[in-house]
N, C-alpha and C positions, 0 to 999 in steps of 0.2 A: 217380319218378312221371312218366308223360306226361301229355298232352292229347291225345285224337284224335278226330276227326270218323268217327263210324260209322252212315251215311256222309255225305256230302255230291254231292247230283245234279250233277257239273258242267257237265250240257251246260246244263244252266239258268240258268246265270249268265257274267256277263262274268269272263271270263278273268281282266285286268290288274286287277280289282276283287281275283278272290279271291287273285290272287298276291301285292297288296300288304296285303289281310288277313292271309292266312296269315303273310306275311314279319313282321308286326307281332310277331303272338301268340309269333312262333318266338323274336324279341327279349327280349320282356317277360317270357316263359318261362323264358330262357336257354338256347335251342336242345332244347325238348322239343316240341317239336309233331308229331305223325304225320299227314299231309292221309290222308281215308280218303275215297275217292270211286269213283261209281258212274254209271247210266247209265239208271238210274230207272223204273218200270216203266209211271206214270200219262198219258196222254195228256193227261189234263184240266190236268194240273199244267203242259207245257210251253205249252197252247195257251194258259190264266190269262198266261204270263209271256212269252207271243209269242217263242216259241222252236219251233221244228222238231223233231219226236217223232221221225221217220223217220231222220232225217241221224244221233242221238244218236252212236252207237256211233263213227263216222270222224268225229264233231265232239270225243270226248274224248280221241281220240289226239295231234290238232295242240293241240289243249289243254294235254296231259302238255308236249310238247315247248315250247311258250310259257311254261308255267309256270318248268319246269327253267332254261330259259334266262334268264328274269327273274330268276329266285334267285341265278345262279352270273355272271349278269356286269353292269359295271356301267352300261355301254350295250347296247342293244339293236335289230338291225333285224332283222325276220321279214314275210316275204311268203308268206301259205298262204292257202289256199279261203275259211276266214273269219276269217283276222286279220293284220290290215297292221299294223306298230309300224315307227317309221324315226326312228331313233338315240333312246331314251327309254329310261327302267329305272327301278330300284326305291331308294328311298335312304329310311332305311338296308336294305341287304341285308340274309337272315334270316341267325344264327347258323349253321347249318345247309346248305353250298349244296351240293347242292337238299336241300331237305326232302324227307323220305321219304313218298313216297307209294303207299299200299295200295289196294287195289280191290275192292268185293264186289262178288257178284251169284256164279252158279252154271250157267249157260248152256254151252254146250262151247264158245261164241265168247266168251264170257268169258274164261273158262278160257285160252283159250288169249291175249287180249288179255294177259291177267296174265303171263303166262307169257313174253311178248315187253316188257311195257312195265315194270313194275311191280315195288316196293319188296318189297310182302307182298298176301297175300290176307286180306280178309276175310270169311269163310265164313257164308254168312247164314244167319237163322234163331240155333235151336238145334242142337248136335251130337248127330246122327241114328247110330244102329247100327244093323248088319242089321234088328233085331227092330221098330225104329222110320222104317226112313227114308221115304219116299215113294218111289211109282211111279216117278217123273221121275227118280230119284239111284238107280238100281241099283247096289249093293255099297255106299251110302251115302257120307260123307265119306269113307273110306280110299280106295274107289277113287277119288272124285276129287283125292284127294292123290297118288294114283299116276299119273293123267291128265296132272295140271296138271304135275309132275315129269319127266314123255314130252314133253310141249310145250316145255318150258325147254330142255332137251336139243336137241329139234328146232330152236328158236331160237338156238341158239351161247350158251345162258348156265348155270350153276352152279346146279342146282337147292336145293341148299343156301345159296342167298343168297336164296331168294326164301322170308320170313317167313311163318308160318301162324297166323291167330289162329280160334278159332271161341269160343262163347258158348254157358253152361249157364245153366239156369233155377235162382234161389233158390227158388223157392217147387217145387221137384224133392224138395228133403231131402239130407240130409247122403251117404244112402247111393248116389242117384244120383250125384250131386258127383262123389262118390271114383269110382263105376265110368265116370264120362263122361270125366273127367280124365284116368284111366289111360288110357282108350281114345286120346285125342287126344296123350299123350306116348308111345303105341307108334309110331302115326301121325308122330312126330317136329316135333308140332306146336310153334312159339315161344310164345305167346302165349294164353292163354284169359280171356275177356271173363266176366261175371255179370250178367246179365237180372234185375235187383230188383223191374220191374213186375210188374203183378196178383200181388204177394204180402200185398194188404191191409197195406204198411209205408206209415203215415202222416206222415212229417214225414222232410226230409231228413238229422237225427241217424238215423235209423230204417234206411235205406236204407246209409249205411256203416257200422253196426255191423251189418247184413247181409253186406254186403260182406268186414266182419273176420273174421266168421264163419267166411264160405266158407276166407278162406284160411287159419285155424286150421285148422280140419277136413283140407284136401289138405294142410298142413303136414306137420299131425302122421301121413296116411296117404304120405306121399312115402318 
């Protein structure tokens, strides 16, 4: 069993904050933590937090890299556009150096972010097929698992190290479950998440016997 953040905006928050959160949870955990972050779509939400909307995208990349580096050593000096650290670190470091960090969002600069920086993708939304995806995602998830695999390659990296999770509605039925699953292990998906909201489940008992459900059902259909 993980824990993982799906997602977490990090151009909105201080770096050296959530490096040494995450590093915590990673401890307490015993080295299960997945950071799952992203680049957030709200304007309103960076201007409340006096953060820069525009910059987002090149402020989460020297991010990645401040992060990674706070995990994996035990001093630290970094000089980039918006973070100065000179000689500081993290103690105790997380179990995990670096913790693995995933990324959603769906954009072809996404995409291809992911594809250069990142542990695994988190594929937002629900998983889309031809018959369902939206305008914006032509060929739906599979082509963009074929995209995001073109980009890896592009980048010098093993597209099979780079993680695939996406996410089914419980409140879908058992029958969609099984046809969205299948679809996403042809795809050579790692990982599929289960959306419990708006299924009218009232109390958190409610919610993971949902949860057992689902994975009886793909069990017994695997």
């Amino acid at each position: 069993m993980e824990l993982v953040t799906g997602i977490l905006v990090l151009p909105q928050r201080q770096t050296a904050l959530v490096a040494k959160q995450a590093a915590e949870v990673d401890v307490l955990s015993g080295g299960r933590l997945r950071l799952g972050v992203g680049v957030g779509w709200n304007s309103v939400e960076y201007e409340a937090l006096g953060q820069d909307f525009h910059s987002r995208g090149a402020r989460i990349e020297e991010q990645i890299a401040v992060l990674r580096a706070l995990w994996t050593q035990e001093v630290v000096t970094f000089e980039g556009r918006w973070h100065r650290i000179t000689q500081a670190g993290l103690n105790p470091l997380p179990v995990q150096r670096p913790i693995p960090i995933w990324m959603g969002g769906e954009s072809d600069t996404v995409l291809r972010r992911i594809a250069r920086l990142a542990d695994g993708w988190l594929a937002g939304g629900t998983l889309r097929t031809p018959a369902t995806r939206l305008p914006e995602t032509p060929g739906g998830y599979p082509a963009m698992v074929d995209r995001l695999r073109r980009y890896a390659l592009e980048a010098g990296r093993d597209p099979a190290a780079i993680g695939l999770e996406c996410r089914i509605n419980y409140a879908a039925g058992p029958a969609e479950w099984t046809r969205l699953a299948a679809e996403w292990r042809r795809v050579g998906g790692t990982h599929l998440s289960v959306n419990t909201m708006r299924a009218g489940l009232a109390s958190p008992g409610a919610h993971l016997e949902a949860i057992r459900r689902v994975w009886e059902v793909l069990a017994g259909a695997s």
